[in-house]
C-alpha positions as CSV (number, residue, x, y, z in Angstrom):
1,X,-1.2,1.3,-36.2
2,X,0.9,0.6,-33.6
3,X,0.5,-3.0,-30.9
4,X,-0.2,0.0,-28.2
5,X,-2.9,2.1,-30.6
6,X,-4.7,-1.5,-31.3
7,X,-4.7,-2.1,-27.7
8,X,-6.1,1.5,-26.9
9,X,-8.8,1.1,-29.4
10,X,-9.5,-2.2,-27.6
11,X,-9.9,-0.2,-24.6
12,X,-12.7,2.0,-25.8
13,X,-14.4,-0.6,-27.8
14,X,-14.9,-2.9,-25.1
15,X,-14.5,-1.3,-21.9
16,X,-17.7,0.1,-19.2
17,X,-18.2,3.5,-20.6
18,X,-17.5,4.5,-16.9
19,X,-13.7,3.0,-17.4
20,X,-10.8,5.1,-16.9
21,X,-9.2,4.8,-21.1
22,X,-5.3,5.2,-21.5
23,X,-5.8,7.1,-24.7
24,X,-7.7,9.9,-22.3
25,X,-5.3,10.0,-19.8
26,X,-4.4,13.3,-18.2
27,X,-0.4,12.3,-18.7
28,X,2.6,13.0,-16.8
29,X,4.6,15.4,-15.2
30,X,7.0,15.2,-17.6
31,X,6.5,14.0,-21.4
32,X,7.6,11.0,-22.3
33,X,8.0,9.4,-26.1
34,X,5.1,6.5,-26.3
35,X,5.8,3.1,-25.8
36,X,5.3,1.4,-29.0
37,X,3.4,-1.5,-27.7
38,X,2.5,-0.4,-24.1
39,X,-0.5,1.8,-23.1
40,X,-0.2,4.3,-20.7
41,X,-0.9,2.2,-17.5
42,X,0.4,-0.8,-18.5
43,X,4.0,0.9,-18.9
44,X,3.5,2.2,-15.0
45,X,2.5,-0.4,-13.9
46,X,5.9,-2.0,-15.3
47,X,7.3,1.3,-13.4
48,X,6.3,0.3,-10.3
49,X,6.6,-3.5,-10.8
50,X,10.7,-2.6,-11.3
51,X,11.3,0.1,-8.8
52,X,13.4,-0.3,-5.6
53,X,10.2,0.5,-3.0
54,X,8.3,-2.3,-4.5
55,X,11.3,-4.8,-3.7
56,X,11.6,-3.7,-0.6
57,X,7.7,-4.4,0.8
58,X,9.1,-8.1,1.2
59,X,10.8,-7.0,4.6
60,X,8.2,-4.9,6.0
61,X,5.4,-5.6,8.4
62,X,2.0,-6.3,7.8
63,X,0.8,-6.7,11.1
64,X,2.8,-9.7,12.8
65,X,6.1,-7.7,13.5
66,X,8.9,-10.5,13.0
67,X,6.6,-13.0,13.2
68,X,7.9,-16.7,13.4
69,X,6.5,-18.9,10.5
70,X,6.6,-18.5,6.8
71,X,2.9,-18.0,5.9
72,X,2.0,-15.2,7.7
73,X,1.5,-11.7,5.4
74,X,3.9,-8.9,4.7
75,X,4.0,-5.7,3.1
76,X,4.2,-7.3,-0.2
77,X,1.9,-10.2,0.0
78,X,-0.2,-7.6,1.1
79,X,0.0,-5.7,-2.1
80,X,-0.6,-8.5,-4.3
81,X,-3.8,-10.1,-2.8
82,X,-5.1,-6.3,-3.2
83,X,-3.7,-6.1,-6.4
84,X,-5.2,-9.9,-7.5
85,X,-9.0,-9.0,-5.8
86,X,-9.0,-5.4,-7.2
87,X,-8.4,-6.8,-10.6
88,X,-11.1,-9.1,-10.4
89,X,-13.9,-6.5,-9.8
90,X,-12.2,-5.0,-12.3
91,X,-12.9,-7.5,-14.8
92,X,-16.2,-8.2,-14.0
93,X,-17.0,-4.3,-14.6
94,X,-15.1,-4.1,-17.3
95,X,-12.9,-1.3,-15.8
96,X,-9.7,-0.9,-16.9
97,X,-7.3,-3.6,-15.2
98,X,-3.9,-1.8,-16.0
99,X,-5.0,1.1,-14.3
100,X,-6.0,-0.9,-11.5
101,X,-2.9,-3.0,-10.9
102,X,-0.9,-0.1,-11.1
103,X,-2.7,1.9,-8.3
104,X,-3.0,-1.5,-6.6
105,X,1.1,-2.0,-6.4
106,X,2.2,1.5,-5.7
107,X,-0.7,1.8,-3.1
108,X,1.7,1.3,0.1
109,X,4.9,1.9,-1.6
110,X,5.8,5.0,1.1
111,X,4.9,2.6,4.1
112,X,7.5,2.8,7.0
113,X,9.6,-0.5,8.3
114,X,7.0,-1.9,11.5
115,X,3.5,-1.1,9.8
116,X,1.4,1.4,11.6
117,X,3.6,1.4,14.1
118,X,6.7,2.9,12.4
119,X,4.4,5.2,10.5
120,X,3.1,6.3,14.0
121,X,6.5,6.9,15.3
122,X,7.6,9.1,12.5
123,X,4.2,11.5,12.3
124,X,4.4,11.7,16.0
125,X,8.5,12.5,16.2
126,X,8.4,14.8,12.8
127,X,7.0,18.5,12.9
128,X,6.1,17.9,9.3
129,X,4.1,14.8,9.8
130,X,4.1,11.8,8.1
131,X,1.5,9.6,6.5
132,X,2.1,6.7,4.4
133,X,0.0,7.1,1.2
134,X,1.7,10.9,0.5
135,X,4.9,9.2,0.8
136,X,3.6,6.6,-1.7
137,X,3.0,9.5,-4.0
138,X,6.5,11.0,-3.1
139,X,8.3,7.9,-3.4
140,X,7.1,7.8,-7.0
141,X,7.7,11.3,-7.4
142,X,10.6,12.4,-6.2
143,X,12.3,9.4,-4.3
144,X,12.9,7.0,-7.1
145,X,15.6,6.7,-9.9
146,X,17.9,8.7,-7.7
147,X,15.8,11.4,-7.2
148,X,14.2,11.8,-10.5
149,X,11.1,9.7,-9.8
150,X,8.7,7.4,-12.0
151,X,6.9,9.9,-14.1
152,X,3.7,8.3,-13.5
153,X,0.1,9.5,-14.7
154,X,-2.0,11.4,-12.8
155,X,-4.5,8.5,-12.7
156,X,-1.9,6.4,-11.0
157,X,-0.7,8.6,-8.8
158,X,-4.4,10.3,-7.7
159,X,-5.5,6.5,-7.0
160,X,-2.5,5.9,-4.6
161,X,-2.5,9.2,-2.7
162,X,-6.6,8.5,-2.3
163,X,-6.2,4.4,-1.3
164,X,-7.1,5.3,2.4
165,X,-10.8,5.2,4.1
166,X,-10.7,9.0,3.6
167,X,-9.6,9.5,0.2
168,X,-12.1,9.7,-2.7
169,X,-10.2,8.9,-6.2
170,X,-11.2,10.2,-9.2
171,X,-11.7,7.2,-11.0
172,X,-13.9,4.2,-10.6
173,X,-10.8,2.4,-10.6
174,X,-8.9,4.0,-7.7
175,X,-12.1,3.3,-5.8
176,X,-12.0,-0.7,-6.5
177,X,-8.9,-0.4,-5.1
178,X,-9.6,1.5,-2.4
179,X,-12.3,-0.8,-1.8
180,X,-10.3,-3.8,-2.2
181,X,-7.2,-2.8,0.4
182,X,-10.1,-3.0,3.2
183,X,-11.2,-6.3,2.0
184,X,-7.7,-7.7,1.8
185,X,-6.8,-6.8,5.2
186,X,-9.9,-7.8,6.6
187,X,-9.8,-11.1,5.1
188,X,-5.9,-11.9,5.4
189,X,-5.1,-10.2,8.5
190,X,-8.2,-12.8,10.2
191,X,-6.3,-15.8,8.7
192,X,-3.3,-15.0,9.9
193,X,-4.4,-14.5,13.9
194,X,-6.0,-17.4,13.5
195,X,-2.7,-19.0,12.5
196,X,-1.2,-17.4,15.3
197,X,-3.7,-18.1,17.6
198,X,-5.0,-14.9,18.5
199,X,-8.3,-15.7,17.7
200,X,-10.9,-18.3,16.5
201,X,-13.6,-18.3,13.9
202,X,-15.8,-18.9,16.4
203,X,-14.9,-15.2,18.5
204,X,-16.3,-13.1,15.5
205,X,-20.0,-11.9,16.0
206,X,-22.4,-14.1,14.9
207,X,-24.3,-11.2,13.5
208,X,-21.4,-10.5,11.5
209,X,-20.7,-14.5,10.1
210,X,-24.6,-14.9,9.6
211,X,-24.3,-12.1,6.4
212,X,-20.8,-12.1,5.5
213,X,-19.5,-15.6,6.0
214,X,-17.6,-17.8,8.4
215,X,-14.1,-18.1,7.3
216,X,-11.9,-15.5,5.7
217,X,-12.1,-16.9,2.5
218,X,-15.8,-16.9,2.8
219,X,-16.2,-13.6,3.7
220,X,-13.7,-12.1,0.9
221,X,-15.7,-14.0,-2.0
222,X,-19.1,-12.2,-0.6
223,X,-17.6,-9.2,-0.8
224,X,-15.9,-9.2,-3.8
225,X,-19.5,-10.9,-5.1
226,X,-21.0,-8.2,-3.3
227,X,-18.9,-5.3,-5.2
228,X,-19.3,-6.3,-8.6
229,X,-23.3,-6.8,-8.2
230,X,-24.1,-3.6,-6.8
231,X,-21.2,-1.9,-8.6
232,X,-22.8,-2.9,-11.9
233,X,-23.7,-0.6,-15.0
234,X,-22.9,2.5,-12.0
235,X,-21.0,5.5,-12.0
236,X,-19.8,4.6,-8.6
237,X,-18.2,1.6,-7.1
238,X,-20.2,0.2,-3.7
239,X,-21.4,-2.4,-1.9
240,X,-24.6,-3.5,-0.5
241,X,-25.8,-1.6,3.0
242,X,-26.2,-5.0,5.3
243,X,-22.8,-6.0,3.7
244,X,-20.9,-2.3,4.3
245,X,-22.4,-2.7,7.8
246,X,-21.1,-5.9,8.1
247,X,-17.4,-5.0,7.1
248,X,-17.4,-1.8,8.5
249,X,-18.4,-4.3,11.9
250,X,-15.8,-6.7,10.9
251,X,-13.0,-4.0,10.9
252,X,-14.2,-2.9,14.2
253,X,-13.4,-6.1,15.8
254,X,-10.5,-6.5,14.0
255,X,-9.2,-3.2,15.5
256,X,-10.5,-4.3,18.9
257,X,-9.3,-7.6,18.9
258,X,-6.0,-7.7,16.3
259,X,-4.6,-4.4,15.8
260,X,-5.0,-3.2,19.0
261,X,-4.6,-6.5,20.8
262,X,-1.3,-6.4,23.5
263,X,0.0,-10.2,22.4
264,X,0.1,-9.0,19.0
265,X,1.2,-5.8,19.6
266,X,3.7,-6.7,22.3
267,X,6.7,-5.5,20.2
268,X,5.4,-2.6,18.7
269,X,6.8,0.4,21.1
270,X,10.3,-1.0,20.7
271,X,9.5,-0.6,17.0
272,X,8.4,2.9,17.9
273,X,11.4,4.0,20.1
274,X,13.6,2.3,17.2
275,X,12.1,4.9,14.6
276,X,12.4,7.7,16.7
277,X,15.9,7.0,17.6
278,X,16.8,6.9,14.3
279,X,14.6,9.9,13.0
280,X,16.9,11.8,16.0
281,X,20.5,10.0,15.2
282,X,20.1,11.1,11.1
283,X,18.5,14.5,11.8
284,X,21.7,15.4,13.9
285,X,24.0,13.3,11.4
286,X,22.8,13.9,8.2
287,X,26.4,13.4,6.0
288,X,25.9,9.7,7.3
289,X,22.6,9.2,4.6
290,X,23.3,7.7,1.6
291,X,24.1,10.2,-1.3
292,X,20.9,10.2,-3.0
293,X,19.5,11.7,0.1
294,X,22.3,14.1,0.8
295,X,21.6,15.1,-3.0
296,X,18.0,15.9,-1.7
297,X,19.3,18.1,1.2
298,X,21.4,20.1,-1.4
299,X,18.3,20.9,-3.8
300,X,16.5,22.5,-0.9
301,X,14.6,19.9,0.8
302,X,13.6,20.2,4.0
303,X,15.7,18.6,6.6
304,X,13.5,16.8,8.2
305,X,11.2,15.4,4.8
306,X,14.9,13.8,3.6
307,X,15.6,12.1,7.4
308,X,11.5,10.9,7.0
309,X,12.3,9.8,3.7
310,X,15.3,7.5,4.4
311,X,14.3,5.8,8.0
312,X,10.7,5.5,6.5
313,X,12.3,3.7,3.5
314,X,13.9,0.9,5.3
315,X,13.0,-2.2,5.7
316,X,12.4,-3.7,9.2
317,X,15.6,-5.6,9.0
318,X,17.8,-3.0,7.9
319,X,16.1,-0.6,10.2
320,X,17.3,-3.0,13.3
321,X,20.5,-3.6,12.1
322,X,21.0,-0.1,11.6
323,X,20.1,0.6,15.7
324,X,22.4,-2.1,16.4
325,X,25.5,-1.0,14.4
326,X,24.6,2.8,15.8
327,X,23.5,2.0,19.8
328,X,24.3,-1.8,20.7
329,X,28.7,-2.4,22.0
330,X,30.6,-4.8,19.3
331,X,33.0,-7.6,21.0
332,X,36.3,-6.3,20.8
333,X,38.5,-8.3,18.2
334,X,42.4,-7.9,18.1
């Protein structure tokens, strides 16, 4: 028996009857030969861990575009405090914590440079649309290792395309995670407008603090608490009604008071316009994309998904130095 059999058999000894088990997997795309010591998730989440997206969520915005101080969140810190609390309620269920890291990590891997806003720019701008978790999928499928993509399992890749509010994964643990992104953002984006000074404890409800908490880090342990208790020996991953009401309250105000709020958000149609110049510049230019895109163009792809696929790949920095060496004059040198 091979290291990745015991482990398997692990798996379905000891695992929640309700856990997603690599040996059942629905498999890939494409057949691959088995890792010898790896099970199925384990090796994707490696996948991920290694790929080009996932290195470039350090440069993208969370919420604070360019924001000036080293603590506040991005893209990638993002991903790991989801990753870290989904794999606690994990665990505690005794779900099956490869599975959930690797949906965790990939979840936000198709995000544009400039958060939301980028993403907004791009959907608005491009006939086709755009929305980040099917470009997470696509990045994973088509977009990485030069076109020929990760090969991922189903379970993987089901668990990022259905990370959002309105998805519905088909496995318990693409719904931790997609339980656990709201949580995360809930509790980190509140730290950091606190840090910048956006807000204070003392601004959220009182209704809200009197059954969740009164700190971000309070209100993140009662719901992960929260999660795992009423989550327990169940088909289904949930939370308790007074404490859904009470995030569901919490996002509100954060959408009221954060995402929405005009000193945080100051920047964010320059970010727009910046995305939509580019989207125009490239759709008119296309032999200036690098060659794994111009690869794309000449297997059939449409226009206008390869032009989304490279602007909503770049990193915030790149994407402004890209505008500048395109639109802003150079001194003239001899």
């Amino acid at each position: 028996m091979t290291i990745r059999e015991s482990l398997e058999q692990r798996e379905k000894d000891y695992l929640s009857p309700y856990a997603a088990l690599s040996m059942a997997t629905k498999g890939r795309a494409k057949p691959e030969v088995e890792c010898d010591i790896r099970p199925a998730f384990q090796r994707d989440r490696d996948k991920i861990l290694h790929c080009k997206a996932f290195r470039r969520l350090k440069d993208k915005t969370q919420v604070f575009l360019s924001p000036e101080g080293d603590h506040y969140r991005t893209r990638l810190t993002h991903t790991l405090e989801v990753s870290q609390n989904a794999r606690t309620i994990a665990k505690a269920l005794k779900l099956n914590e490869d599975l959930v890291e690797a949906i965790a990590l990939g979840h936000d891997l198709g995000h544009t440079p400039f958060g939301h806003a980028g993403e907004r720019a791009l959907n608005r701008i491009c006939p086709i649309g755009f929305e980040h978790s099917q470009q997470s999928v696509r990045t994973v499928e088509r977009l990485e290792r030069s076109g020929q993509g990760l090969n991922l399992t189903y379970e993987v890749r089901d668990g990022i395309l259905n990370h959002q509010t309105s998805g519905k994964p088909h496995t318990l643990e693409g719904k931790v995670v997609r339980l656990s992104d709201k949580i995360s953002y809930i509790h980190h984006d509140m730290d950091d407008a606190v840090r910048a000074g956006i807000l204070k404890e003392s601004d959220v409800p009182e209704e809200i603090r009197r059954v969740i908490g009164s700190t971000p880090s309070e209100r993140l342990d009662h719901f992960v608490h929260d999660i795992v208790t009423n989550s327990m020996g169940k088909n289904d991953i949930c939370m308790s009604a007074p404490v859904e009401e009470a995030m569901m309250k919490m996002r509100r105000f954060m959408f009221e008071n954060v995402y929405q709020n005009p000193v945080a958000k100051s920047e964010e149609g320059k970010a727009e316009q910046l995305m939509e110049t580019l989207y125009q510049h490239f759709m008119k230019n296309t032999d200036e994309m690098p060659e794994e895109y111009l690869d794309l163009l000449s297997e059939g792809e449409p226009r206008e998904q390869v032009v989304c696929d490279y602007v909503g790949a770049m990193t915030d920095r790149y994407a402004i130095s890209m505008y500048e060496n395109l639109y802003i004059p150079k001194s003239w040198i001899l």
